[in-house]
Every structure is written in C-alpha cells, then in structure tokens.
N, CA and C of each residue as an Amber inpcrd file, in Angstrom:
protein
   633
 -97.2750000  73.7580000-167.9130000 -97.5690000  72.3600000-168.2090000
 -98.0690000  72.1910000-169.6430000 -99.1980000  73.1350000-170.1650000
 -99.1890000  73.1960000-170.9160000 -98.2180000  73.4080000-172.2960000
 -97.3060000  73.6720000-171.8590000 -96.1780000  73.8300000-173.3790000
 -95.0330000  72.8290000-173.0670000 -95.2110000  71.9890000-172.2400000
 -94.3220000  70.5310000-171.7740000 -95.2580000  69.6790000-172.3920000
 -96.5200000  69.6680000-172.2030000 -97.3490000  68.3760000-172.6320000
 -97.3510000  68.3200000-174.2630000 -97.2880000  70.1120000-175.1010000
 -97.1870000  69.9780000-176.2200000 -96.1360000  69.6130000-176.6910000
 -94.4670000  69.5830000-176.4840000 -93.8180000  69.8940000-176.6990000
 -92.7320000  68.9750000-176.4480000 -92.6960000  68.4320000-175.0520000
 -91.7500000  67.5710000-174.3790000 -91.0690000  68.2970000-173.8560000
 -90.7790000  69.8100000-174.1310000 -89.9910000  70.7890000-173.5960000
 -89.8770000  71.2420000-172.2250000 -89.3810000  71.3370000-171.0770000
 -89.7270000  72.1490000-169.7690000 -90.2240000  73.1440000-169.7930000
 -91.4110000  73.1160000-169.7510000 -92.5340000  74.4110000-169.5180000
 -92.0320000  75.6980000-168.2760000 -90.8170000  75.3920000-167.4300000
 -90.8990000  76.4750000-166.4830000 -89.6780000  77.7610000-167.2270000
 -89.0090000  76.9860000-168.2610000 -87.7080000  78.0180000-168.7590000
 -88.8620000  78.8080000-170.2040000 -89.6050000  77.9950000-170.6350000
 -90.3940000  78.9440000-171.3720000 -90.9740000  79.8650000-170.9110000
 -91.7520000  79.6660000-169.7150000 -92.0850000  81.1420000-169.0950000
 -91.5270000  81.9010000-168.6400000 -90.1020000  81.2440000-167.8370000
 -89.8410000  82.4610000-166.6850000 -87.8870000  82.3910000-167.7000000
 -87.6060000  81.9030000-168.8690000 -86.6330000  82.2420000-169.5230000
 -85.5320000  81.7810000-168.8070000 -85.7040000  81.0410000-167.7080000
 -84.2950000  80.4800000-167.3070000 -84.6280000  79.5050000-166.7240000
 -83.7180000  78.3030000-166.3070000 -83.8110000  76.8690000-165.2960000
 -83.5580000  77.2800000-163.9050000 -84.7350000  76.3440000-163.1770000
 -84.6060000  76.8120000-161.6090000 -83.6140000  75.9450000-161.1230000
 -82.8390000  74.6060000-162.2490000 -81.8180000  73.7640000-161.5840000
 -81.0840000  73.7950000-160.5650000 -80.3910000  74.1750000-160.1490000
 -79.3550000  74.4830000-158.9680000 -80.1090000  74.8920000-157.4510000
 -81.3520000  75.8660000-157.6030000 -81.8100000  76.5270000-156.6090000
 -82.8850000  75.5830000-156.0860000 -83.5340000  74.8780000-157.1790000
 -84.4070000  73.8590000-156.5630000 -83.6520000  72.5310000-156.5300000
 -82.6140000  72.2690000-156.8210000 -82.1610000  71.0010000-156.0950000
 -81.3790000  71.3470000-154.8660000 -81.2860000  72.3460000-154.4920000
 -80.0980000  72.3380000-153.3010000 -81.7120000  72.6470000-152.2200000
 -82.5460000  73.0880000-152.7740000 -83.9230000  73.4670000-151.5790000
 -84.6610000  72.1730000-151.3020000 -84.7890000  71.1350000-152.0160000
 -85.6760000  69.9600000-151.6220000 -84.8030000  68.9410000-151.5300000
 -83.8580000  68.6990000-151.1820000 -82.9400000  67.3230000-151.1950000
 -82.5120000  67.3330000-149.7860000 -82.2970000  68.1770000-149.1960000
 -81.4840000  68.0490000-147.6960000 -82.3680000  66.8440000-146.8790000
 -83.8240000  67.0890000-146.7220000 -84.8580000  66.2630000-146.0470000
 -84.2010000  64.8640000-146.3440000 -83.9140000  64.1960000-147.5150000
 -84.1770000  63.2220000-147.8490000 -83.3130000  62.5690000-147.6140000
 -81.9100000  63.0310000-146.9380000 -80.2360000  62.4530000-146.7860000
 -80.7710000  61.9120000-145.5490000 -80.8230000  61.9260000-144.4260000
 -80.9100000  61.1780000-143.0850000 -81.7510000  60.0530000-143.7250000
 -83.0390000  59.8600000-144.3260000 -83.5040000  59.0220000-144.6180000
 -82.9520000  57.6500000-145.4970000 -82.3620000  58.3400000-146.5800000
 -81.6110000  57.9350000-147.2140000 -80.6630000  56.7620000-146.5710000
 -79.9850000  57.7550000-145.7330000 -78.8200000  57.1780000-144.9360000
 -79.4570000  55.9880000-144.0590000 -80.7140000  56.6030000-143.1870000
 -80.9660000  55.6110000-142.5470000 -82.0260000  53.7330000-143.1430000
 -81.9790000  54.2050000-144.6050000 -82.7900000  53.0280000-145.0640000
 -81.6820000  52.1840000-145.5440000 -80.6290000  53.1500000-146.6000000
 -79.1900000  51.9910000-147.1650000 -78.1520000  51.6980000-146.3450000
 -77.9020000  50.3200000-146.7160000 -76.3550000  50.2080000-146.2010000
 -75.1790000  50.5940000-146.8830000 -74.4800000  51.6550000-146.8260000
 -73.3040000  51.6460000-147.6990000 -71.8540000  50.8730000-147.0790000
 -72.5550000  50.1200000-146.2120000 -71.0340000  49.1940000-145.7410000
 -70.3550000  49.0230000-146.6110000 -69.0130000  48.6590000-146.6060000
 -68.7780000  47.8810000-147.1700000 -67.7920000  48.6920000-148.9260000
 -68.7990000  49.9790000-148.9010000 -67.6650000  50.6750000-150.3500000
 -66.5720000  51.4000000-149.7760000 -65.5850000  51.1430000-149.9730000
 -64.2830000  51.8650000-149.7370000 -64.2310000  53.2590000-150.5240000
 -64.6480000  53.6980000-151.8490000 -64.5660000  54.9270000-152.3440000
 -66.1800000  55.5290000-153.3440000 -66.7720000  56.1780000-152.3410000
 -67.8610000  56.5800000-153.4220000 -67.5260000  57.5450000-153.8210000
 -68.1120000  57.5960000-155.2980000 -68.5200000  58.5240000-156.3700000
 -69.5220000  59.3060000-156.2760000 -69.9680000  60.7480000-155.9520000
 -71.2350000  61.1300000-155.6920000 -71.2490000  61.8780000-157.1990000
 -71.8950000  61.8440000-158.1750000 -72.2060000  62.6760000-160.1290000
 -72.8630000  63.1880000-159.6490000 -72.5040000  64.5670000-159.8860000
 -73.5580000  65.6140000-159.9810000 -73.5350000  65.9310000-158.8980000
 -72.7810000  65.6750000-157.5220000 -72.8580000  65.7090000-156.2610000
 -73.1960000  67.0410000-155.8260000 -73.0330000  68.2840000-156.3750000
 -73.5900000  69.5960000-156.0390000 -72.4650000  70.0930000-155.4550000
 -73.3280000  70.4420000-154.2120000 -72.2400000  71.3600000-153.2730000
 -71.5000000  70.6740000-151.8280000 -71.9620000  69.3040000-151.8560000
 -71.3670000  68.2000000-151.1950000 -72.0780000  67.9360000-150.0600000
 -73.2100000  68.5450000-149.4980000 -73.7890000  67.7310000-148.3550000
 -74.0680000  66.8530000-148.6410000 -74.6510000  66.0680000-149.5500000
 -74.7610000  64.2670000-149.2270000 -73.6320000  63.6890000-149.0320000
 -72.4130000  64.2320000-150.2950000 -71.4080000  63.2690000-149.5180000
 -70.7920000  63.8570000-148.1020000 -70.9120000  65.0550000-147.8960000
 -70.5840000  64.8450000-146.3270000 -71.1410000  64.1080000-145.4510000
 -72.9670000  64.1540000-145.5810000 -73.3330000  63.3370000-144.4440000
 -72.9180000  62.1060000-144.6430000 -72.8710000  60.9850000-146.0270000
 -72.3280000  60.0500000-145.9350000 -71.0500000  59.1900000-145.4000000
 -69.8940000  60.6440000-145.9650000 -68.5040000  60.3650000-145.0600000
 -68.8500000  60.2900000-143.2230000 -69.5150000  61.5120000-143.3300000
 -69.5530000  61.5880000-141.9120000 -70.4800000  60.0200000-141.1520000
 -71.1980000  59.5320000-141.7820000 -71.7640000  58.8010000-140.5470000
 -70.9320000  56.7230000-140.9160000 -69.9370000  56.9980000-142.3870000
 -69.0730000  56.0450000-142.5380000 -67.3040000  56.6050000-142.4060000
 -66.8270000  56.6180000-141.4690000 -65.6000000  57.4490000-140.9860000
 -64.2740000  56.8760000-142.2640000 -64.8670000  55.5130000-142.7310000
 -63.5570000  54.8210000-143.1810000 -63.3930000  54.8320000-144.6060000
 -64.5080000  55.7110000-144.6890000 -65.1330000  55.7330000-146.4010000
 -64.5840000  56.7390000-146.9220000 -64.1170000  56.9180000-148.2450000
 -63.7050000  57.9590000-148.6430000 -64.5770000  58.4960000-150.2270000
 -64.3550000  59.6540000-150.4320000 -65.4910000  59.9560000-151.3900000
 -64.6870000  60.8250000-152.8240000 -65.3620000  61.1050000-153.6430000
 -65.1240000  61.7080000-155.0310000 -66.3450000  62.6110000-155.0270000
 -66.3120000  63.6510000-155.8220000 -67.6180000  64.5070000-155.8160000
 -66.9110000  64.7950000-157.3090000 -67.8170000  64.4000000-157.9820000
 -67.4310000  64.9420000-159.8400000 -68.5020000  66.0250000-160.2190000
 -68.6820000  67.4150000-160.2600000 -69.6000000  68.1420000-160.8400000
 -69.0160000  69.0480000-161.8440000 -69.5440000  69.7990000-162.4530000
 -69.3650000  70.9500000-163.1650000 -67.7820000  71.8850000-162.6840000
 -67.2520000  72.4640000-163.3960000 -66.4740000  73.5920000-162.7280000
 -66.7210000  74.4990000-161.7820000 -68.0430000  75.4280000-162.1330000
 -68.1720000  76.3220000-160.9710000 -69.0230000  75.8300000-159.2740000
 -69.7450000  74.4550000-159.7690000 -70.2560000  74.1590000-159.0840000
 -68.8290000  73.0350000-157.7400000 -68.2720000  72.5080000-158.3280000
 -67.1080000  71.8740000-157.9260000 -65.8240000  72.7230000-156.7870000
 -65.9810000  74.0250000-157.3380000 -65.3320000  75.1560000-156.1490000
 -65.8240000  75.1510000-155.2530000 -67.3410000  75.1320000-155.0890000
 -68.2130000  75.3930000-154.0710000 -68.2810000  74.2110000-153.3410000
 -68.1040000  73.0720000-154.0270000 -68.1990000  72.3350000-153.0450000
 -67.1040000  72.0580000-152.3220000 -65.7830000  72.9240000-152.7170000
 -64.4490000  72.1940000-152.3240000 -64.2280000  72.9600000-150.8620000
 -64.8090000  74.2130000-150.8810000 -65.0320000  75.5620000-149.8470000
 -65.7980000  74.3900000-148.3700000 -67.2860000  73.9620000-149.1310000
 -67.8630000  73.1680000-147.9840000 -67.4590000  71.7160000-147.2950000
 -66.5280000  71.1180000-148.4700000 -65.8780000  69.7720000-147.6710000
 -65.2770000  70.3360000-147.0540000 -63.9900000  71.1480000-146.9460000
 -62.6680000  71.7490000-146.7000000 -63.5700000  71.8770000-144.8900000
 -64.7250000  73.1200000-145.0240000 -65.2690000  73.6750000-143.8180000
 -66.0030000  72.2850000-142.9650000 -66.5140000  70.9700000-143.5790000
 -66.8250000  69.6920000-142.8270000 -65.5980000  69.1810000-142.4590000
 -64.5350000  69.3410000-142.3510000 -63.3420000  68.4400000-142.1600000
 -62.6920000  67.6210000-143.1830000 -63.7920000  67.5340000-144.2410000
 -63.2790000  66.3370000-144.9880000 -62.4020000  66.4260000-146.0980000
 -61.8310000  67.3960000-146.3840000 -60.7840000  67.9510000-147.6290000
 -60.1400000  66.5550000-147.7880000 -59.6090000  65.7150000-146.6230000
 -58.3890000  64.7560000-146.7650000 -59.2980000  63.6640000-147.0160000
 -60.7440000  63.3660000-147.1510000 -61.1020000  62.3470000-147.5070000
 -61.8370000  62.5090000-148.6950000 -62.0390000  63.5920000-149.6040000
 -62.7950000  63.7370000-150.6280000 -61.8390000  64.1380000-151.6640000
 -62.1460000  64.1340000-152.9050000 -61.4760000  64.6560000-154.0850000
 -62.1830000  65.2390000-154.8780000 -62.3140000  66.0470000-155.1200000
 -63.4320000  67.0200000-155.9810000 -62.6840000  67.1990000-157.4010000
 -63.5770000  66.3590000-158.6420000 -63.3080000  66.6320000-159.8970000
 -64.2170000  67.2420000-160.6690000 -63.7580000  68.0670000-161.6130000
 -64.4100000  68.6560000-162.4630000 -64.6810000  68.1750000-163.3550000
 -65.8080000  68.4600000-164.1310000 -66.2950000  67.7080000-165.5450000
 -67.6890000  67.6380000-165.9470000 -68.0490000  66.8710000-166.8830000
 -69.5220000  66.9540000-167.2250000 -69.6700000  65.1950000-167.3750000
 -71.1040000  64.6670000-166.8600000 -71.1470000  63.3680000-166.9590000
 -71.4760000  62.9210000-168.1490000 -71.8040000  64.2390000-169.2760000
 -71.9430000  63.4980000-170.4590000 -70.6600000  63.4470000-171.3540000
 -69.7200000  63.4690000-171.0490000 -68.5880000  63.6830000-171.5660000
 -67.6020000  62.3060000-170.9970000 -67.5660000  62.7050000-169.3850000
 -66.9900000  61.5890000-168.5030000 -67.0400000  61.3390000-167.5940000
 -66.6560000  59.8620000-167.0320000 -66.8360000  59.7990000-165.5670000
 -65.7640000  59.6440000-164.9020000 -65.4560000  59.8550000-163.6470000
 -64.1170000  59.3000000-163.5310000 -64.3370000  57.9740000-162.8690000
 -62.7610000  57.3290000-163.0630000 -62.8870000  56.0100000-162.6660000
 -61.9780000  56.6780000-160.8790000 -62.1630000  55.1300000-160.3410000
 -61.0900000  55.2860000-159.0700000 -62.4490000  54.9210000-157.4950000
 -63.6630000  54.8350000-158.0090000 -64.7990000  54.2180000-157.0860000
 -65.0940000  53.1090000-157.2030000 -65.3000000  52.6370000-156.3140000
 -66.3270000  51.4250000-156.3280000 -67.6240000  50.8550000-155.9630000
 -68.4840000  52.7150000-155.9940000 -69.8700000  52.6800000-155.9900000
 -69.8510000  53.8520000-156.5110000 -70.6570000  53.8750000-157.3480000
 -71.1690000  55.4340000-158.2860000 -72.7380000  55.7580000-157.4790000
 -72.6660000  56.7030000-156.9770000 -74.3630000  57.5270000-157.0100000
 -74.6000000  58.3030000-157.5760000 -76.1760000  58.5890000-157.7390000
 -76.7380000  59.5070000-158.7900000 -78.2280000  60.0610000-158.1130000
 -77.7090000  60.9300000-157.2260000 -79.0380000  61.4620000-156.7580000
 -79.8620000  62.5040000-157.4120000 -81.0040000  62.6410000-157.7060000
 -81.7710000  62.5120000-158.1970000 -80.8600000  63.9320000-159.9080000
 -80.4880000  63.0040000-160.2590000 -79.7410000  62.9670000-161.6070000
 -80.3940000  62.1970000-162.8690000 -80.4550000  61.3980000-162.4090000
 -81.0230000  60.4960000-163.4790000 -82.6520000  60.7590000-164.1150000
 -83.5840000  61.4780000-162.9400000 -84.7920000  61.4890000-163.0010000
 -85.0690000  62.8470000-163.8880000 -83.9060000  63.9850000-164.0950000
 -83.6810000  65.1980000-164.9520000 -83.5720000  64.5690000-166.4680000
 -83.2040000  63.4270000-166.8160000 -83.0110000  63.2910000-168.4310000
 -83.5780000  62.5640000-168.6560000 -83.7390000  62.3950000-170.1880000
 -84.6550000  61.8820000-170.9100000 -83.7930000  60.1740000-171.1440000
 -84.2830000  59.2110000-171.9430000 -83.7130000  58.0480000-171.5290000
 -82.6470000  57.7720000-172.2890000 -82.7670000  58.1870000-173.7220000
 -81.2990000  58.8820000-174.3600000 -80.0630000  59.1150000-173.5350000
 -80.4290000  60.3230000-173.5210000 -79.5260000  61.1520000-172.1450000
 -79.0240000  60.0330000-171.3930000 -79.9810000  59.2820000-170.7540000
 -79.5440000  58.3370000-169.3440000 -78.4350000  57.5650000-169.6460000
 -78.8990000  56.9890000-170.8180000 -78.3290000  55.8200000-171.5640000
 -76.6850000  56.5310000-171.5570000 -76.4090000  57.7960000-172.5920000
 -75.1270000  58.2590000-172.5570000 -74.2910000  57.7000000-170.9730000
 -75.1220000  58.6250000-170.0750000 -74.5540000  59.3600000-168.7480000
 -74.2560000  57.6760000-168.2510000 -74.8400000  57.0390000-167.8790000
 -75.0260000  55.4510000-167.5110000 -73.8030000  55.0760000-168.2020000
 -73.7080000  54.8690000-169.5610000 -72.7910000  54.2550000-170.1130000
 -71.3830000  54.8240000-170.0460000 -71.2000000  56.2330000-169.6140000
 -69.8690000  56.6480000-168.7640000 -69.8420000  55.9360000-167.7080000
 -70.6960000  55.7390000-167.0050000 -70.0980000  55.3090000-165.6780000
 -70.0340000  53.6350000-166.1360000 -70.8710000  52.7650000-166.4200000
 -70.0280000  51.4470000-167.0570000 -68.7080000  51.2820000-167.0960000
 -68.6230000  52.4930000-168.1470000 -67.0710000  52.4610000-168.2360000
 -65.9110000  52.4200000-167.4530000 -66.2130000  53.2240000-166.3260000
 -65.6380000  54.0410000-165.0680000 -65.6310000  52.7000000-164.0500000
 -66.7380000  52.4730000-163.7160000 -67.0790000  51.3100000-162.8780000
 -66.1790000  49.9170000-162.9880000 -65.8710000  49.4380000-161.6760000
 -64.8060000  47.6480000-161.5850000 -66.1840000  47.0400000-162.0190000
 -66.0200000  45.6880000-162.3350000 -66.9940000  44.9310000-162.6240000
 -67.7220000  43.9320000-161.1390000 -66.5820000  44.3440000-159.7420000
 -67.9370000  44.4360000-158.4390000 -68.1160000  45.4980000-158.1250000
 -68.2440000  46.3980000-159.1000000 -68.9860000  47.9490000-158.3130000
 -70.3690000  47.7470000-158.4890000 -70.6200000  48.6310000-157.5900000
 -72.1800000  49.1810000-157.7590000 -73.0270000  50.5500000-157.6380000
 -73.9430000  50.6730000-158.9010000 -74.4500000  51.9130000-159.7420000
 -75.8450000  51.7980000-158.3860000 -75.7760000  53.4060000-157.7700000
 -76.5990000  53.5120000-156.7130000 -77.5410000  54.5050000-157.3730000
 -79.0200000  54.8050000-157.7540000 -79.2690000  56.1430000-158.3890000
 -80.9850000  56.2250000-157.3170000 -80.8540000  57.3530000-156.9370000
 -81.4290000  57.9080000-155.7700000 -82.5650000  58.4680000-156.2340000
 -83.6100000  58.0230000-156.6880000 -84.7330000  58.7740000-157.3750000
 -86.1390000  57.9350000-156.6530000 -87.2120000  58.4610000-157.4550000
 -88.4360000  57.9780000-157.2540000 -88.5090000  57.0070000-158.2320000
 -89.5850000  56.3780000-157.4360000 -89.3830000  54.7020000-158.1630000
 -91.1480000  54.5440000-158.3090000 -91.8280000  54.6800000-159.4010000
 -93.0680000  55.1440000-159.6600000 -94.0950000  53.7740000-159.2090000
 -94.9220000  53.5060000-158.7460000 -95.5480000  52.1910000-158.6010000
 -96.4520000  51.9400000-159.4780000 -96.7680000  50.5880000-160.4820000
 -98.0260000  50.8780000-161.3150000 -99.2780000  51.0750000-161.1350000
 -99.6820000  50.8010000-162.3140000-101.7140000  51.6400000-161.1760000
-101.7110000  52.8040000-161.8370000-103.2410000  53.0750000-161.6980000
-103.6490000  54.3500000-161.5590000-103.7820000  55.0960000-160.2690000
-103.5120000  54.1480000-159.2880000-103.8460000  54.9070000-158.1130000
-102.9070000  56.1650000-157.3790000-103.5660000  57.0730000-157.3960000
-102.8740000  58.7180000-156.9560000-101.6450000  58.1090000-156.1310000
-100.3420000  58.8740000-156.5660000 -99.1460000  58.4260000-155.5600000
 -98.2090000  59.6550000-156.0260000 -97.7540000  59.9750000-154.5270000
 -96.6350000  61.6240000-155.0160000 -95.7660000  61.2910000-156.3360000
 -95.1410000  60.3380000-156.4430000 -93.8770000  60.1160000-156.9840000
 -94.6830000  60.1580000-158.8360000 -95.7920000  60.3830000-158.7960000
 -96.6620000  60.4070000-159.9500000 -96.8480000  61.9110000-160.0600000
 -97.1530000  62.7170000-159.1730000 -97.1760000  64.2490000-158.9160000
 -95.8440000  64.7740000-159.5780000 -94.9290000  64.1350000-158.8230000
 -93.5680000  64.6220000-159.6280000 -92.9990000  64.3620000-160.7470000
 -93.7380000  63.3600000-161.3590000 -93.1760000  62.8620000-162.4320000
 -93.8790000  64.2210000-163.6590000 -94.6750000  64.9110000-163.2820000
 -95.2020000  66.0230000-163.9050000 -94.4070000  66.8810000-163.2870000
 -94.1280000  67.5130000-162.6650000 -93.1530000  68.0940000-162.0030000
 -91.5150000  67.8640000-162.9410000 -91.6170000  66.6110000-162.7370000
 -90.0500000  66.2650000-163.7640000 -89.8440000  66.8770000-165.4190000
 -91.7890000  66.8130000-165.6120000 -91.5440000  67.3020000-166.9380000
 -91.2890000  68.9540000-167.1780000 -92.3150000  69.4990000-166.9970000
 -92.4810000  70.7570000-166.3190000 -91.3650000  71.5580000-166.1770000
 -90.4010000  71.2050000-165.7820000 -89.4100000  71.8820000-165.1350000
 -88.0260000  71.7140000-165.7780000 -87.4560000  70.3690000-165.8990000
 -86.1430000  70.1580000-166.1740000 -86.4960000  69.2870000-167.9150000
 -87.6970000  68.4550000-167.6830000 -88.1820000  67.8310000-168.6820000
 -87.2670000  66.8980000-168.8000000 -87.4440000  66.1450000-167.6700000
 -87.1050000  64.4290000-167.1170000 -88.4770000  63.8720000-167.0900000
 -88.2340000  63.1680000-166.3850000 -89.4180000  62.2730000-166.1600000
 -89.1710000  60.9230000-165.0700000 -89.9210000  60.6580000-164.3120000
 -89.7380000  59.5440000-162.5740000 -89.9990000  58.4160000-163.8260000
 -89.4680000  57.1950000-163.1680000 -89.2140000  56.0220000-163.6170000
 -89.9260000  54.7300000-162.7710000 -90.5300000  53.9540000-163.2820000
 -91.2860000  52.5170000-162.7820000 -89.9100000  51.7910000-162.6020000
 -90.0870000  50.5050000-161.7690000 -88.9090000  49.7270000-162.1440000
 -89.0420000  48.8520000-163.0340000 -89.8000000  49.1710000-163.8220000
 -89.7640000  48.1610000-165.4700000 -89.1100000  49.1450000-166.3690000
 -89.5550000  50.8880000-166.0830000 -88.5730000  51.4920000-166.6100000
 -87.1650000  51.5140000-166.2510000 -86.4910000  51.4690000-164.9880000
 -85.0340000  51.5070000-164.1830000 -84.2010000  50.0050000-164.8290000
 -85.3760000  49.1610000-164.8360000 -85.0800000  47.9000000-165.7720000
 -84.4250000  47.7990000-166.4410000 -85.1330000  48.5720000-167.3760000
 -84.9830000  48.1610000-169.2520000 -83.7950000  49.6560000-169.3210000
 -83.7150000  50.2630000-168.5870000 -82.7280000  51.8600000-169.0210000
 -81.1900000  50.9290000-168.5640000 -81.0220000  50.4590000-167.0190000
 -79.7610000  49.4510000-166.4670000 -79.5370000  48.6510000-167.8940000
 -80.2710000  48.2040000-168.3080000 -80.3020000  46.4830000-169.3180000
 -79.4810000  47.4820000-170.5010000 -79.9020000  48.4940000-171.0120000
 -79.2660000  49.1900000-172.5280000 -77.9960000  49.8770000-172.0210000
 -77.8110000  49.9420000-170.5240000 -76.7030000  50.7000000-170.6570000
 -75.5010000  49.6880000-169.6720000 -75.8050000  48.4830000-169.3980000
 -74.8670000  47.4200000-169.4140000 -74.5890000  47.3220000-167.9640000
 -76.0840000  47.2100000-167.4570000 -76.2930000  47.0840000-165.5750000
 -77.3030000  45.9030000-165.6450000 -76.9930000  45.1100000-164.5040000
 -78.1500000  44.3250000-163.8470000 -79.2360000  44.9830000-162.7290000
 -80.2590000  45.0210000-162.5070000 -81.1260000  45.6330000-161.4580000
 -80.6910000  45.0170000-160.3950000 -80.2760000  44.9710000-159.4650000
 -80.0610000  43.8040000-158.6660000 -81.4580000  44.7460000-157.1880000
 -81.5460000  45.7550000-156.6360000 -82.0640000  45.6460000-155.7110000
 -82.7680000  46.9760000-155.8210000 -83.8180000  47.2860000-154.8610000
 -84.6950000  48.8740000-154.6700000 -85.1670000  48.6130000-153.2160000
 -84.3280000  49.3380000-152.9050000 -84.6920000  49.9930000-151.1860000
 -85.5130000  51.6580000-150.9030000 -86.5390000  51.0350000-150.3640000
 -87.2450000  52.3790000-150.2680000 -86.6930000  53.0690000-148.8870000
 -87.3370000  54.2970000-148.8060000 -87.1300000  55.2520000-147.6630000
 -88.4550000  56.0190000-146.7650000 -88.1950000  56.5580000-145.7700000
 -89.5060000  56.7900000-145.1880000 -90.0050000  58.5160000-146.3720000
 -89.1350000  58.5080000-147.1660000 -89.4500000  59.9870000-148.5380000
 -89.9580000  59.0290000-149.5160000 -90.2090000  59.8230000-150.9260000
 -90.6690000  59.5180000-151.8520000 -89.1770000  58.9120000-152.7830000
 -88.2610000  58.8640000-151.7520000 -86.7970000  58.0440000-153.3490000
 -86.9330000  57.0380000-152.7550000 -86.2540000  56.0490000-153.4980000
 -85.6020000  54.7070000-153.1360000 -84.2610000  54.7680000-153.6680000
 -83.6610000  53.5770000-153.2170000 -82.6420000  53.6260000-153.9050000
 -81.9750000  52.2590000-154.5360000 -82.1070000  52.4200000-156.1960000
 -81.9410000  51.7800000-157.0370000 -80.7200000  51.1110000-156.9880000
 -80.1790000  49.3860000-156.8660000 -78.9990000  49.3110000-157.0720000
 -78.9330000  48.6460000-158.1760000 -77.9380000  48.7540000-159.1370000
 -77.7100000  48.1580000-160.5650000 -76.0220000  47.2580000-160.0650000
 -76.0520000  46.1970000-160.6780000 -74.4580000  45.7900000-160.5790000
 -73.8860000  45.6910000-162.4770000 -72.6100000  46.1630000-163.1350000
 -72.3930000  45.8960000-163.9500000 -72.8070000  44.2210000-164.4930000
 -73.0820000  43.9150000-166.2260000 -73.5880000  43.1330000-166.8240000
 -72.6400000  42.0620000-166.8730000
C-alpha cells in the first residue's frame, strides 16, 4: 500500500514482481453472478457482449437462465481459447461467438448490450475513457453499456466497496467509482447514466445509454 499511495502504481507487482489478474478475478467473481442475475433484468437484449468476459461463466450463466439470448465473449487470445473449451462443454458453442482482441484497441460491433464486469474498476479514468469510447463506437444508438462494479456511496462512513477501492489500488491500480464519478466518466466518453441497480453483493449494475 505503501508504494501505491506513493506512486499511483499497484503495490502488489512491486513486491511479489508479477499481477495476480487472472487468478484473482476468476476466485472472487463466481459469488456475485446469481446475484447479479437475480437483481437485473436482461430481458429484452437479443445479443450480449460480455469485454473481458474471461473464461465465460458469466456469460454462460446468463445464456443459460435467458435461452433466447445469444452472446459474444471478446477477450485476449489466450484467454479466448479457454473460454471457447468451456462454452463448447456448457452447450453453448451455437449460441456464443468468442472473439479475440484487446478492448483498448477494439470492440466489436454486432450487440446490443455491452457488459463490463468488473473491468472498468481495474483502470484509471484515462484508460476508461479509451476502452468506453470503443464500445460507443461498437454500440446501436438503443444499446445499452452495462458495467458491473462497485458503486462507492458518499460519506465518510466505513462501507466495503471503500475497502476495495484500496484494494483496487493496491493491486491492479484502478480505483471503485461514486456515481458522480460513473457520471462524469459515461458523460466524456459519449453515454447517458440512465440507471444503478444494486445487488444483495457489493456491485451494482451501472446502465449508461449512448448520448
């Protein structure tokens, strides 16, 4: 913490010389999908986009508990095999499309809801701004930008999603977002806030509609 607070840098690759990325997002996210699922409605999108989707259990559980829905999973190259192994083994090969790529580079188009689980809360607001403004691009003008993070409350008063926001630095050297911050980041990168649905976890989930 100490060489994040000096620095802005992630204090956990300075000590231990590498990012725990991959191993600690695939270990604390599973909890939070039923919840997830059971607080939003995703009626209603015919093709989601899951960025950064990993190794595809969210969008499986999502396909799975919307039968008519069909999905995209855009990650990395090596990470994108892996997930093609675990749709293939859920059934869902014929309803998913697994693309490769980087979101700071591109997004793909062909959805008409983008998610971003807890993606957004890893970069700095720079960063966001880029990654955001791919998907603008990508996005119909009735889509809607879903991003799955902690949603910080103001106050001083002790609240987890404040725990992690040290945690965010610490580690990946992100940082959790207020919705005056989710605000003003949607507003520069050419989104309206339109809604924040919480969950019985510490995410909500942010909806933005293009500007």
């Amino acid at each position: 913490m100490h060489h994040s607070i000096e620095t802005g840098e992630p204090g956990f690759n300075k000590v231990f010389g590498a990012p725990i990325f991959d191993a600690g997002m695939t270990s604390f996210n599973c909890y939070e999908t039923t919840a997830m699922l059971d607080a939003y409605d995703f009626t209603g999108i015919h093709v989601l986009a899951d960025i950064g989707g990993g190794n595809g259990s969210l969008l499986s559980a999502i396909l799975g508990r919307y039968p008519k829905m069909k999905g995209i999973l855009f990650d990395l190259g090596h990470v994108g095999e892996r997930a093609k192994l675990n749709l293939k083994a859920a059934g869902l090969a014929d309803r998913c499309t697994v693309i490769q790529g980087s979101f700071f580079e591109t997004i793909p188009a062909g959805a008409d809801a983008y998610l971003f689980r807890h993606i957004i809360h890893d970069w700095t607001d720079e960063q966001c701004t880029q990654i955001l403004g791919h998907c603008r691009k990508a996005i119909p003008s009735n889509g809607k930008l879903l991003i799955a993070d902690c949603v910080v409350p103001a106050g001083n008063t002790p609240y987890p999603s404040k725990d992690m926001d040290m945690v965010m630095l610490a580690f990946p050297g992100g940082q959790e977002r207020t919705e005056a911050q989710f605000r003003s980041l949607l507003k520069a990168s050419g989104f309206d806030l339109q809604s924040i649905t919480p969950t019985t976890t510490m995410i909500h989930v942010v909806e933005g509609r293009p500007a």
